[in-house]
C-alpha positions as CSV (number, residue, x, y, z in Angstrom):
1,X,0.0,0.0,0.0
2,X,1.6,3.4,-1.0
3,X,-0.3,6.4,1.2
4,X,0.1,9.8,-0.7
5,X,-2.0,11.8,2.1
6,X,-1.4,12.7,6.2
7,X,-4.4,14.0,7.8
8,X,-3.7,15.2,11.6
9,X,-5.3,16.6,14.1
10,X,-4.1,19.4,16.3
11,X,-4.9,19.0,19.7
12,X,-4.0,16.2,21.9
13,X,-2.4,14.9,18.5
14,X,0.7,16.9,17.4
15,X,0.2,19.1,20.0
16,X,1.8,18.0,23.9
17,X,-0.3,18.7,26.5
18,X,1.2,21.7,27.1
19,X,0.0,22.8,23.7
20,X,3.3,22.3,22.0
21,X,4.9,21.7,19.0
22,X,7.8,19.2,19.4
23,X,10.9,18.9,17.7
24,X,10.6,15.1,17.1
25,X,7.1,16.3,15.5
26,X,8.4,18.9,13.4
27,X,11.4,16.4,12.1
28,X,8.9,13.5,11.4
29,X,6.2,15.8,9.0
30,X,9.8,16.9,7.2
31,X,10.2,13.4,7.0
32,X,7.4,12.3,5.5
33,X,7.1,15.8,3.2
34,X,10.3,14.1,1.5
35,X,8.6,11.0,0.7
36,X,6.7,13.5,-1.5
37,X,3.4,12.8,0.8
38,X,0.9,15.8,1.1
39,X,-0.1,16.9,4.8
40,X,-2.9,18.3,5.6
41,X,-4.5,19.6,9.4
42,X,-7.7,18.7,10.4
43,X,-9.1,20.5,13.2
44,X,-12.0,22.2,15.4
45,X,-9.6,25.2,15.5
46,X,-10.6,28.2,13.3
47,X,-8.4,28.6,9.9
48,X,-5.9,31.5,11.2
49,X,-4.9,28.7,14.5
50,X,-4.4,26.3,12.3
51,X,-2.2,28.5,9.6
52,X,-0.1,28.9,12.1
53,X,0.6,25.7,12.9
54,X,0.8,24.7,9.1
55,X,3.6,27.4,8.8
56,X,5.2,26.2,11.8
57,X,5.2,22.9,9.9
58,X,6.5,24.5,6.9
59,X,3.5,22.9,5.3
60,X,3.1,24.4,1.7
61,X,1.2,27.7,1.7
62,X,-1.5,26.3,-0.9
63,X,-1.8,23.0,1.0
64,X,-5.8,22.7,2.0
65,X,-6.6,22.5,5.9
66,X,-9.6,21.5,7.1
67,X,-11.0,24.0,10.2
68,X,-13.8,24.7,12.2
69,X,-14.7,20.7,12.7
70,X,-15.2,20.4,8.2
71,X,-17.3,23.8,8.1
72,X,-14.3,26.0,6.3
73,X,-11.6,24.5,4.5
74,X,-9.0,26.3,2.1
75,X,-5.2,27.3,1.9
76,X,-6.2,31.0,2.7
77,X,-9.0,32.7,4.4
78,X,-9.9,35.1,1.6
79,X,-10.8,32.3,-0.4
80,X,-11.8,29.2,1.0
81,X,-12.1,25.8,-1.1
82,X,-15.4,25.1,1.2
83,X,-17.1,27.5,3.3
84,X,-20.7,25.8,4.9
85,X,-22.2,28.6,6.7
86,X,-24.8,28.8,9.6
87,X,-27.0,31.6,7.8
88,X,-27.2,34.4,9.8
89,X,-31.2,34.1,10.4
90,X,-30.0,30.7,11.9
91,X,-27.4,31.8,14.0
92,X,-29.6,34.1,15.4
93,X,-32.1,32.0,16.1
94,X,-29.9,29.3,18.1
95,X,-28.4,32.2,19.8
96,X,-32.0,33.1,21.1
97,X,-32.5,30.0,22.5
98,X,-29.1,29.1,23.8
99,X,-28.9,32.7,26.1
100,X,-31.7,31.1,28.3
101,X,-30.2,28.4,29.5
102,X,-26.8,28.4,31.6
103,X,-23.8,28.4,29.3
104,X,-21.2,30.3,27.6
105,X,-21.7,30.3,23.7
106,X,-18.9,31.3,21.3
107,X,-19.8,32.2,17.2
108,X,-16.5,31.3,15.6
109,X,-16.0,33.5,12.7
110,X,-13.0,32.7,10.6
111,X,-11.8,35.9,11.4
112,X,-13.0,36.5,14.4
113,X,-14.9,35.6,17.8
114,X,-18.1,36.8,19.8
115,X,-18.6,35.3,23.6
116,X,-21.4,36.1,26.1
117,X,-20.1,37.0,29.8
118,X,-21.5,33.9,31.8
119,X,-19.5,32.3,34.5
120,X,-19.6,29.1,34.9
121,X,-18.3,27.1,37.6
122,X,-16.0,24.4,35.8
123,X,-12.4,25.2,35.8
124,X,-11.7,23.0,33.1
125,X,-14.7,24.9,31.6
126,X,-13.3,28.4,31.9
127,X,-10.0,26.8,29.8
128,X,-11.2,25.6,26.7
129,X,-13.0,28.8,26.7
130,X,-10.0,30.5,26.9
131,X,-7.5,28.4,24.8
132,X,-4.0,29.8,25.8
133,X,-3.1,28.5,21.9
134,X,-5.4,30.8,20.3
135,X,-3.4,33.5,18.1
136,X,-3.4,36.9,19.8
137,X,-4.3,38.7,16.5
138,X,-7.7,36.6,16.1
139,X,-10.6,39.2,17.7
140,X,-12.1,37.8,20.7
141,X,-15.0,39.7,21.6
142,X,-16.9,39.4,25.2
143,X,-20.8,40.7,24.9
144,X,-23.5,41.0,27.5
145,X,-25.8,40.1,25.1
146,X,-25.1,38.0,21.8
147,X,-29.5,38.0,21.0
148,X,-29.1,41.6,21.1
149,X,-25.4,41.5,19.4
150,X,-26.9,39.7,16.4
151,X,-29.8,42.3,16.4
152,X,-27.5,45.4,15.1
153,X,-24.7,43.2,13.8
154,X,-25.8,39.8,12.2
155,X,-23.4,37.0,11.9
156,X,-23.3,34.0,9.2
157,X,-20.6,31.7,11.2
158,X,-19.1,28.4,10.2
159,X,-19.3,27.3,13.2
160,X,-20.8,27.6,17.3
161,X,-19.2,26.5,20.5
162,X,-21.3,26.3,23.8
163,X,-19.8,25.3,27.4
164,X,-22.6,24.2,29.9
165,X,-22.7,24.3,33.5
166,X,-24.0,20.7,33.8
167,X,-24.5,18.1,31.2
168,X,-28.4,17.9,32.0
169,X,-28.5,21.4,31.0
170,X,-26.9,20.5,27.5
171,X,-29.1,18.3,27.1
172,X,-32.2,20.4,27.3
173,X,-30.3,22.7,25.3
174,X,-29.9,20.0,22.4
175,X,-33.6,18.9,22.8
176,X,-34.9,22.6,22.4
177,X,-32.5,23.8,19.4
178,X,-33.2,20.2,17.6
179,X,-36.7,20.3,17.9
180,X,-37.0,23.9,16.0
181,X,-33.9,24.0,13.8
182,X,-33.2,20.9,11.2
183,X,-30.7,22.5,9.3
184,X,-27.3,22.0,11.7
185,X,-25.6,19.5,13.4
186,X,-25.0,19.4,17.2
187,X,-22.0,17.5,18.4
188,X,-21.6,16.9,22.3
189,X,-18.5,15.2,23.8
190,X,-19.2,12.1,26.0
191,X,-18.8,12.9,29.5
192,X,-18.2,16.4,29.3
193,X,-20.7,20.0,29.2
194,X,-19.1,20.9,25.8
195,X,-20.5,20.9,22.0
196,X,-20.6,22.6,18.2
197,X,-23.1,23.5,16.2
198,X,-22.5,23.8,12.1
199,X,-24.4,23.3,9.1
200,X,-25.9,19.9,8.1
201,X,-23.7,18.0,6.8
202,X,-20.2,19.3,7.8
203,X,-17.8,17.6,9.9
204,X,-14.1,16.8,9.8
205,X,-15.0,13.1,8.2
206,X,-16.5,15.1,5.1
207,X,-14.1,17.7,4.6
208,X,-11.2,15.3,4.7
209,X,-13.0,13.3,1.8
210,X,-13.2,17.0,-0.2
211,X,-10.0,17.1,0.3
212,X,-8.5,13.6,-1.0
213,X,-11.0,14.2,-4.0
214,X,-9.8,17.6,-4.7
215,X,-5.8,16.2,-4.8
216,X,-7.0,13.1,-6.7
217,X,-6.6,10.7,-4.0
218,X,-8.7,7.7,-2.8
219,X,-9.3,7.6,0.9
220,X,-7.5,3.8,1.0
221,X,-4.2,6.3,0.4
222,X,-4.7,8.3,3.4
223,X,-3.3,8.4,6.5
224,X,-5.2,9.9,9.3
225,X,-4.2,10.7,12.9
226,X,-6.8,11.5,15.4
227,X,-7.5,11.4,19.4
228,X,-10.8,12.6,19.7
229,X,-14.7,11.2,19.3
230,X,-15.2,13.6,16.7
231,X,-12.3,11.7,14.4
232,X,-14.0,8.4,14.5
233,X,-15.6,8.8,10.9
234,X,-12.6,10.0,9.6
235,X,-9.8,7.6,10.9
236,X,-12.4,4.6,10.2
237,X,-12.6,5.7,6.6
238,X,-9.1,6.3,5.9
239,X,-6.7,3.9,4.7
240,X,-4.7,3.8,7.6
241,X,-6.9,5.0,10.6
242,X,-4.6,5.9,13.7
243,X,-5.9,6.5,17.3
244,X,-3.2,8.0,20.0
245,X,-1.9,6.2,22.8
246,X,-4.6,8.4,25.0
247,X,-7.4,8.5,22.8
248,X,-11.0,7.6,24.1
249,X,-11.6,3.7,23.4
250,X,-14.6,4.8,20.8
251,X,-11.7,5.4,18.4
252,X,-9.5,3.0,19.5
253,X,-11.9,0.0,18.4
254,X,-12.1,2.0,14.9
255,X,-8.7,2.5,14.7
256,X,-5.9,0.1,12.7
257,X,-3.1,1.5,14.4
258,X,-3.0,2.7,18.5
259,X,0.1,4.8,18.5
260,X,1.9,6.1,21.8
261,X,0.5,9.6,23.4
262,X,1.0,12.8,22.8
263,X,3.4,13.0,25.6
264,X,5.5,10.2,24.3
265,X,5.6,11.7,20.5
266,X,3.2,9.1,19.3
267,X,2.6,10.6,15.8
268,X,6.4,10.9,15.2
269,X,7.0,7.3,16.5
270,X,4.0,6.1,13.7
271,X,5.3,7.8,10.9
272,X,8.1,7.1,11.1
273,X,7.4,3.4,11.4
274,X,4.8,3.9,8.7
275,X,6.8,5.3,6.2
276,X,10.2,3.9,6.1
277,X,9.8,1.6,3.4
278,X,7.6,3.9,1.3
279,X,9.7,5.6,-1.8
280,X,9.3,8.7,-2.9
281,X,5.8,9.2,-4.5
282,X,7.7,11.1,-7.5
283,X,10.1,7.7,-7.7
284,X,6.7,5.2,-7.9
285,X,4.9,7.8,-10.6
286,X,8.1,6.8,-12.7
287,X,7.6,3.4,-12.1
288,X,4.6,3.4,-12.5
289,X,3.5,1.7,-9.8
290,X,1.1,4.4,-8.8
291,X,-1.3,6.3,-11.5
């Protein structure tokens, strides 16, 4: 089997859990660049994060990353390759409903962010709110009211995070917004208050296949790297489907591969294994062994 694509995630996957990038990391996506394989991030991060980390990666500047959990994927914000939008009659419809129950709601913009001011008593809560790896010049905006936000300034967004105080209140949350709007997702995370809201139909599983199909390559060539629940579609449909060392066991059972954590440079460790005896894709083109 010859894989011509890497698909990774960011967080908990080539990023430590101190949000880092690590040498070994850095060294093994060089590696595997060489073989003439194209690399591509897949990520609940908005695009400008995850430029960042594709330049820190010396990933090409044309190469296609996949952000806000499938909803907006190109090589440059101006000009996205897919863009699947929550309309902004939509958005501010959700938003209506989401301010009465006890959470803090996010609309992730490409280029920027709006928040309501809610406490909520989670610590754990209060960081993913406030991720210490977002870029400083992406605009995050606190409101007292995003309903009345929305009013003066609407929003089309690809993509909305709410934190609950509970997980019953999410819940009831999901139930109402479900029952009166068909035309988004929701996506909770098992035993946590967290979720995202898009547009029917986008998720990192579909935007990795727009991807493949947009380079010409079947998903049996493609390598992807994940940790999370919300990788399960993807790494099952891939070619080579990896779960880290510390990934939940729903991916794990999915997964061909269990690689070591984060913490142990477990995506170096499997590409490097994984790739070894793989030529050069430029070398098998002349061969002819690959079309």
């Amino acid at each position: 089997m010859t894989y011509r694509l890497l698909a990774l995630n960011i967080d908990g996957t080539i990023l430590n859990s101190q949000g880092r990038l690590t040498k070994e990391t850095k060294e093994a996506i060089s590696y595997v660049k060489e073989k003439g394989v194209d690399v591509t991030l897949v990520t609940n991060r908005h695009f400008l994060s995850a430029k960042k980390f594709a330049k820190a990666l010396k990933l090409p500047s044309s190469s296609l990353l996949v952000t806000h959990s499938g909803a907006f994927i190109g090589s440059s914000v101006d000009k996205p390759f897919v863009n699947k939008r929550i309309s902004e009659d939509t958005t501010y419809a959700i938003i209506q409903m989401l301010e009465h129950f006890d959470c803090h709601i996010r609309i992730m913009h490409e280029r920027f962010s709006i928040g309501n001011r809610v406490k909520l008593p989670n610590q754990l809560t209060s960081k993913n709110v406030l991720r210490s790896g977002e870029p400083l010049f992406y605009p995050l905006q606190f409101v007292d009211s995003l309903e009345n936000t929305l009013y003066n300034e609407p929003v089309s967004t690809p993509k909305i995070e709410v934190f609950f105080a509970n997980r019953r209140e999410m819940e009831r949350a999901e139930a109402t917004v479900a029952s009166a709007v068909k035309s988004v997702d929701w996506f909770s995370y098992p035993h946590e208050h967290r979720c995202y809201i898009t547009t029917k139909g986008a998720c990192k599983a579909t935007g990795l296949r727009a991807v493949a199909q947009q380079l010409g390559i079947p998903m049996e060539d493609v390598v992807v790297i994940g940790n999370c629940h919300d990788d399960v579609e993807m790494v099952e449909q891939a070619g080579m489907g990896v779960a880290m060392g510390h990934a939940p066991n729903e991916l794990k059972r999915v997964a061909k591969w269990i690689t070591r954590s984060n913490n142990e440079n477990g995506v170096a460790y499997m590409v490097k294994e994984l790739f070894r005896k793989q030529h050069r894709i430029g070398y098998l083109y002349d061969l002819k062994t690959i079309k």
